[in-house]
N, CA, C and O atoms as a GROMACS GRO file, in nm:
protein
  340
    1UNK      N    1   9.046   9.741   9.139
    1UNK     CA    2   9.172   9.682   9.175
    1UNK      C    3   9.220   9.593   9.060
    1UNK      O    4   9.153   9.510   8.998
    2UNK      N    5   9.358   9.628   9.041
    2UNK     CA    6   9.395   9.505   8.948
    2UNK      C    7   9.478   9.408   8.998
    2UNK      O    8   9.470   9.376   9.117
    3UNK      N    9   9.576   9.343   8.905
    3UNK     CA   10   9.664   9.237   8.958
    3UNK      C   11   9.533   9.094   8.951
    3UNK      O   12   9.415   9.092   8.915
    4UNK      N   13   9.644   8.970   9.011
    4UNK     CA   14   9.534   8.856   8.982
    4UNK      C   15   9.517   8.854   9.108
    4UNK      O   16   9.598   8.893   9.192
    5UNK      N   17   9.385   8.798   9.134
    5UNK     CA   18   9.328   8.747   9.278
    5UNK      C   19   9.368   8.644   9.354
    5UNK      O   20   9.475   8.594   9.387
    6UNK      N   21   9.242   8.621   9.374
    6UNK     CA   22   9.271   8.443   9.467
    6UNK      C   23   9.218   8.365   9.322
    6UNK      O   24   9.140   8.404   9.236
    7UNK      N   25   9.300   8.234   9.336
    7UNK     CA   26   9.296   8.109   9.278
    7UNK      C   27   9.164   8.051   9.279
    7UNK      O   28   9.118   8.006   9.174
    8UNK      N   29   9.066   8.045   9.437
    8UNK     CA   30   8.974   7.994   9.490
    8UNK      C   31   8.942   8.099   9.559
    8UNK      O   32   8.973   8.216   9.542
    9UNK      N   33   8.846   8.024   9.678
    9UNK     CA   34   8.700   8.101   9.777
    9UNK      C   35   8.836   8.211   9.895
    9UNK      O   36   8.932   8.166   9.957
   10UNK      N   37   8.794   8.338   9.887
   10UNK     CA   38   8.859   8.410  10.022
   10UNK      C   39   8.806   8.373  10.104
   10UNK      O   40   8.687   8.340  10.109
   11UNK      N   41   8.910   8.373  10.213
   11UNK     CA   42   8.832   8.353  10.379
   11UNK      C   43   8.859   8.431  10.434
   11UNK      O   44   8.772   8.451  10.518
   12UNK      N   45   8.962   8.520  10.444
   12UNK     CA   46   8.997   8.614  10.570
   12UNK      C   47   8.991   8.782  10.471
   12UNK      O   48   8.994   8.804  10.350
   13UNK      N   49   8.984   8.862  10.574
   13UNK     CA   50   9.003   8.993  10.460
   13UNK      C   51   9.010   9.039  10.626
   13UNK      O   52   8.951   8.982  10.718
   14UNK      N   53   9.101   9.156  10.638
   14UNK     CA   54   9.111   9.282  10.670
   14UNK      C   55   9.138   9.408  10.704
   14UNK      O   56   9.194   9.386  10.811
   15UNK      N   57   9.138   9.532  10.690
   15UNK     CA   58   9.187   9.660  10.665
   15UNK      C   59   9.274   9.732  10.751
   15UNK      O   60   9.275   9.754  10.872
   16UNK      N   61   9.334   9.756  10.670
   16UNK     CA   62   9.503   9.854  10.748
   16UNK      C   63   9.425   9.934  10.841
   16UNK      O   64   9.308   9.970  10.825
   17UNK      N   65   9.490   9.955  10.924
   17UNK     CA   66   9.459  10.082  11.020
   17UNK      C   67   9.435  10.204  10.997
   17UNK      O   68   9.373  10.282  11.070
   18UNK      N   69   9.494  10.229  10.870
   18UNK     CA   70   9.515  10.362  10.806
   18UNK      C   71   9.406  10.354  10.705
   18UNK      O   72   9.340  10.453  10.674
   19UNK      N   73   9.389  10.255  10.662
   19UNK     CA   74   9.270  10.254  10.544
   19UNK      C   75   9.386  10.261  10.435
   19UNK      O   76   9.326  10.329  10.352
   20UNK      N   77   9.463  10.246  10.401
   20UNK     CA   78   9.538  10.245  10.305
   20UNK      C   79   9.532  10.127  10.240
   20UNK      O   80   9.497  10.143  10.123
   21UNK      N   81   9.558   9.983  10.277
   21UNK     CA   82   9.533   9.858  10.223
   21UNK      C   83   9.444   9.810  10.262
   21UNK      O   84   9.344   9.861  10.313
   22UNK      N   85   9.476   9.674  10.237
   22UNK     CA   86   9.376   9.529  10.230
   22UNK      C   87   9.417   9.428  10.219
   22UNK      O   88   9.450   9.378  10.112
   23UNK      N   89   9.424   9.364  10.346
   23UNK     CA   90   9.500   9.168  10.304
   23UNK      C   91   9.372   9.063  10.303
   23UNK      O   92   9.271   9.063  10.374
   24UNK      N   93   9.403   8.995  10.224
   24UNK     CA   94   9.344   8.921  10.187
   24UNK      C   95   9.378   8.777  10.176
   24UNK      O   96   9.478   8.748  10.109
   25UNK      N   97   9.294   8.662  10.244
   25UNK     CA   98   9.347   8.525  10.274
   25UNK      C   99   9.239   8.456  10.140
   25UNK      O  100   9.147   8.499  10.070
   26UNK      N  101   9.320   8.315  10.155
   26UNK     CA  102   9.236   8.260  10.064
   26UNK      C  103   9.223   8.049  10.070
   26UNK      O  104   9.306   7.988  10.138
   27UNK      N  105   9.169   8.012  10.032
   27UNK     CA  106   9.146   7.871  10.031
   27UNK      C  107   9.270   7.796   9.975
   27UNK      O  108   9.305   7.685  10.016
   28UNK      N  109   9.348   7.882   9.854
   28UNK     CA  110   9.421   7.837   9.777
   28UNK      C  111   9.616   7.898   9.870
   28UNK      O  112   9.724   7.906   9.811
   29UNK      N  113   9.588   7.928  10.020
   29UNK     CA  114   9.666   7.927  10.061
   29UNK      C  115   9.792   8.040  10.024
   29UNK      O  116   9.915   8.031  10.024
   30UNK      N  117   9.683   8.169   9.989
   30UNK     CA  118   9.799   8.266   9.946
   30UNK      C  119   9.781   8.385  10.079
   30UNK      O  120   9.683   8.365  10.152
   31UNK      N  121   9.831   8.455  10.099
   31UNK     CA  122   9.765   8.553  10.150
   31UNK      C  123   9.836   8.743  10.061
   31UNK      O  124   9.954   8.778  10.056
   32UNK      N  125   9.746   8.801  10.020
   32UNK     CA  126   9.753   8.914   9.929
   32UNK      C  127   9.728   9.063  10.044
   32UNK      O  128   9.659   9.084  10.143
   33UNK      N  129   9.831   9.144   9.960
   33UNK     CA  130   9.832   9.268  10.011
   33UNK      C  131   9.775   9.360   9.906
   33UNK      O  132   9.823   9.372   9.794
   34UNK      N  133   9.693   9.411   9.941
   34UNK     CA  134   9.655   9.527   9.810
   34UNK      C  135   9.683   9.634   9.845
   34UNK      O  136   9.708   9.652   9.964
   35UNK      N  137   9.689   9.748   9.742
   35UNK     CA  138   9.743   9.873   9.752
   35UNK      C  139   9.618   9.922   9.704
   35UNK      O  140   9.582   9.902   9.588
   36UNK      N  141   9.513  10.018   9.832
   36UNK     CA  142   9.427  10.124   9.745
   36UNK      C  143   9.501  10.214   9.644
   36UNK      O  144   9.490  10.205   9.522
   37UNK      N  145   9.564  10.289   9.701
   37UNK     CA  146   9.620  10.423   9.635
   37UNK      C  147   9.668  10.376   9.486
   37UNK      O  148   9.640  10.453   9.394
   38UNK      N  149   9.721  10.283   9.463
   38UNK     CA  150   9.738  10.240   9.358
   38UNK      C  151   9.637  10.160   9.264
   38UNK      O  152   9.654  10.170   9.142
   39UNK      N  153   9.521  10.072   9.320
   39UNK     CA  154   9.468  10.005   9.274
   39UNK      C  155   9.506   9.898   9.226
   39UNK      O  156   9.460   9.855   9.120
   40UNK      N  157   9.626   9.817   9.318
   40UNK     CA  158   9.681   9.660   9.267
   40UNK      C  159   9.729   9.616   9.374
   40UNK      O  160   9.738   9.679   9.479
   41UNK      N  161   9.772   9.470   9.350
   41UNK     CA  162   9.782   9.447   9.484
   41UNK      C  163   9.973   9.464   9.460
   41UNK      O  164  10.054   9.466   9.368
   42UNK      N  165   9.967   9.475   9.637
   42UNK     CA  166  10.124   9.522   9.628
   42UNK      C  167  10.226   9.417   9.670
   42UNK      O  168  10.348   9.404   9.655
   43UNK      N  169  10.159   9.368   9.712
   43UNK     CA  170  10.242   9.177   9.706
   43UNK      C  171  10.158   9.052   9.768
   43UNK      O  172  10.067   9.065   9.850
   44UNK      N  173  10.195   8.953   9.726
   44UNK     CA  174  10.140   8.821   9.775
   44UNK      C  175  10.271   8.715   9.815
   44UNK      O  176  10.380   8.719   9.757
   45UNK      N  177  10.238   8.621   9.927
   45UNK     CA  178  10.284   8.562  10.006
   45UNK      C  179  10.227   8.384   9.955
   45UNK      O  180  10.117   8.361  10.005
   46UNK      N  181  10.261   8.309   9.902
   46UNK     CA  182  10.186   8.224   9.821
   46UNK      C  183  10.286   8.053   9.874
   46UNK      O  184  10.394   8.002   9.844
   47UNK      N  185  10.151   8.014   9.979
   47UNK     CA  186  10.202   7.847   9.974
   47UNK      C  187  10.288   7.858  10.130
   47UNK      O  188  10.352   7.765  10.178
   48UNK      N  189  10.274   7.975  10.185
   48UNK     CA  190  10.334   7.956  10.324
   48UNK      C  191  10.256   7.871  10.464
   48UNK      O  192  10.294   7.843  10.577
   49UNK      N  193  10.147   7.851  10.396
   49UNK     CA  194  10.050   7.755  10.495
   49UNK      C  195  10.022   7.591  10.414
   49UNK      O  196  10.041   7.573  10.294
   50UNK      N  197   9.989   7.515  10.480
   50UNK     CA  198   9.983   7.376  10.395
   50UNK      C  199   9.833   7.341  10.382
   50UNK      O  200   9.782   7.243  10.327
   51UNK      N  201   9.771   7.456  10.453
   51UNK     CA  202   9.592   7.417  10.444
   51UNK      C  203   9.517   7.575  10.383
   51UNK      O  204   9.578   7.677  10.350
   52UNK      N  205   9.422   7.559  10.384
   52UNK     CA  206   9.328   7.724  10.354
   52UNK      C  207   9.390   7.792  10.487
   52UNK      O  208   9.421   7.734  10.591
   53UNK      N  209   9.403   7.969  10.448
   53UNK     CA  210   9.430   8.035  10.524
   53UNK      C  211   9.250   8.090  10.589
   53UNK      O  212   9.172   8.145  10.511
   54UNK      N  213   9.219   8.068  10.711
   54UNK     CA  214   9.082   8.108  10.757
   54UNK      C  215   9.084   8.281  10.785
   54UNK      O  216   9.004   8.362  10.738
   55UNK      N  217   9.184   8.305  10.864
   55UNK     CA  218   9.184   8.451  10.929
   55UNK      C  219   9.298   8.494  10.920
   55UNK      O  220   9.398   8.422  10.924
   56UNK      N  221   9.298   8.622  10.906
   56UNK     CA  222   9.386   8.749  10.856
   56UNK      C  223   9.368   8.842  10.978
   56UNK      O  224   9.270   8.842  11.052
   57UNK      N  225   9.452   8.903  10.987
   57UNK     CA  226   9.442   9.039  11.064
   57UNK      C  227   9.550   9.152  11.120
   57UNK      O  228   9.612   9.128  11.223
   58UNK      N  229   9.570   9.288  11.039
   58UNK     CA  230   9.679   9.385  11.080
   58UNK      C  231   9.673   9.381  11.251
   58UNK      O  232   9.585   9.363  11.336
   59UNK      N  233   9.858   9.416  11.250
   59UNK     CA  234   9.867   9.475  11.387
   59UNK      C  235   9.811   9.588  11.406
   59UNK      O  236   9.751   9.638  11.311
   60UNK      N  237   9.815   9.656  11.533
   60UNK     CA  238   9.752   9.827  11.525
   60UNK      C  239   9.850   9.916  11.443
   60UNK      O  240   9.805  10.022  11.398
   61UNK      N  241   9.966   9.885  11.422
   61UNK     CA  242  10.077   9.939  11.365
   61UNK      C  243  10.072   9.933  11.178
   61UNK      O  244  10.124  10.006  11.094
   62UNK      N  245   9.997   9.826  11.168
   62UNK     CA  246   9.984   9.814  11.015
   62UNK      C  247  10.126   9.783  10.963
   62UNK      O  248  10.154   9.820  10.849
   63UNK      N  249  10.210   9.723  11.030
   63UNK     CA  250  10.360   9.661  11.010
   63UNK      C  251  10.361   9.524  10.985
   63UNK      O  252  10.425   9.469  10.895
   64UNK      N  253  10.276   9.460  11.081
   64UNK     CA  254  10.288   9.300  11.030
   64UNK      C  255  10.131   9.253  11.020
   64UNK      O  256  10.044   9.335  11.047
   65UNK      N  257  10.100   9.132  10.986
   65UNK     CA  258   9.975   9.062  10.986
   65UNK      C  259   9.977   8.900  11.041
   65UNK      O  260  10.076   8.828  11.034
   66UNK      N  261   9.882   8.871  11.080
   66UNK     CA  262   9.857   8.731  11.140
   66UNK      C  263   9.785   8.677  11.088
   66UNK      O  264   9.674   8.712  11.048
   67UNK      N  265   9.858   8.548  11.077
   67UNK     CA  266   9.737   8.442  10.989
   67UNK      C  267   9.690   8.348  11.069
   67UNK      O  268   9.757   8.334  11.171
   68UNK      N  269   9.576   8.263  11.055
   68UNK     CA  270   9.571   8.111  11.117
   68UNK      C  271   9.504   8.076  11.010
   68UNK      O  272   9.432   8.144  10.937
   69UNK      N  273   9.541   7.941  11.007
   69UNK     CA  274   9.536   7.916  10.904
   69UNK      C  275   9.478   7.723  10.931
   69UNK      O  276   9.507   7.680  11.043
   70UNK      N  277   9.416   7.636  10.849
   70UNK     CA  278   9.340   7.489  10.893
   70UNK      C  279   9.458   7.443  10.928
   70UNK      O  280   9.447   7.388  11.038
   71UNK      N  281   9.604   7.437  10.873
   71UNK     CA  282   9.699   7.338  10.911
   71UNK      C  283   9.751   7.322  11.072
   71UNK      O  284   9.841   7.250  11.115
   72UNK      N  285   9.635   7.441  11.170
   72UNK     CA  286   9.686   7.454  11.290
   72UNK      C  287   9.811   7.554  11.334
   72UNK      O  288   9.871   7.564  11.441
   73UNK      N  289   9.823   7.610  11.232
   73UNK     CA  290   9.969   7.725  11.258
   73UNK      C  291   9.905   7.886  11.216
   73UNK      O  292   9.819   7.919  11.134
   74UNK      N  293  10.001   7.975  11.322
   74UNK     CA  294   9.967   8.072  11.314
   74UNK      C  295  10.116   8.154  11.262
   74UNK      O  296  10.213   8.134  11.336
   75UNK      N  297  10.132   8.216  11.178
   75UNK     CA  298  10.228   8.284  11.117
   75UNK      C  299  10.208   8.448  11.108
   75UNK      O  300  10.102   8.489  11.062
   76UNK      N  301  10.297   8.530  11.147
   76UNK     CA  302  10.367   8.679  11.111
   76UNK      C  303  10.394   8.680  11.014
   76UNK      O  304  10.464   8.591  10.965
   77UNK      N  305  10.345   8.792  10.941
   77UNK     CA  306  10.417   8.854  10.778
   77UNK      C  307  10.456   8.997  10.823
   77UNK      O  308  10.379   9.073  10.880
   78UNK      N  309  10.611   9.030  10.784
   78UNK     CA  310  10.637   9.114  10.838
   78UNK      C  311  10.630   9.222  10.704
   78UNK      O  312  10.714   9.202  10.616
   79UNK      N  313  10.556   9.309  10.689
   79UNK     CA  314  10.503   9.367  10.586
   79UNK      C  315  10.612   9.504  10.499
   79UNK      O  316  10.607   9.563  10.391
   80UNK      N  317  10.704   9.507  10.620
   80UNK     CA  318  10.807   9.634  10.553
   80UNK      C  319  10.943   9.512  10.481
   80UNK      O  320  11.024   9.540  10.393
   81UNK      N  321  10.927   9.380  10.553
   81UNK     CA  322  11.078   9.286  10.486
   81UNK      C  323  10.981   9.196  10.401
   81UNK      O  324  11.026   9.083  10.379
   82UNK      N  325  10.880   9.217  10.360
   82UNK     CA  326  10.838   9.130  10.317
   82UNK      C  327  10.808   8.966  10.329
   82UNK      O  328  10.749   8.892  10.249
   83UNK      N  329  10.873   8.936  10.467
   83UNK     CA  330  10.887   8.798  10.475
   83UNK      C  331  10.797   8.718  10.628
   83UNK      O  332  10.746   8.787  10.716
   84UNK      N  333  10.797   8.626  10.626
   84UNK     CA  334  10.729   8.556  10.727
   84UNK      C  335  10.834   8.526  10.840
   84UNK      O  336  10.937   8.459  10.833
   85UNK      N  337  10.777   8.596  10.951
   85UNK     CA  338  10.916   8.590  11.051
   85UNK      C  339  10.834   8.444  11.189
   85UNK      O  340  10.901   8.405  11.285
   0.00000   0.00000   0.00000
């Protein structure tokens, strides 16, 4: 895989439904989308939580993802608009 990683320690990781990607949370409060098929990541979401992101996890749809995260908030990334709804 290329592209840059996490800043700091991952905490959350896990896999599309399809096996196609990989999100990835991190201490440094980013959360990353990787692209197998390509081998990079295909976007990152950076500074939308105010603490470490702990847990990650696709819908069954592989459309959006859920975070929780230490600051006590749980946030949607809506993965086709790119944005946190």
């Amino acid at each position: 895989m290329t592209g840059e990683g996490h800043k700091d320690w991952i905490c959350g990781i896990d896999f599309h439904p399809a096996g196609s990607h990989l999100v990835t949370s991190g201490s440094d409060r980013a959360l990353k989308l990787w692209d197998f098929m390509n081998s990079s990541i295909a976007h990152t979401f950076n500074d939308v939580h105010t603490a470490p992101i702990w847990k990650v996890k696709f819908h069954d749809t592989g459309d959006f993802v859920l975070s929780a995260s230490g600051d006590g908030a749980m946030k949607l990334f809506d993965l086709n608009a790119l944005k946190v709804r």
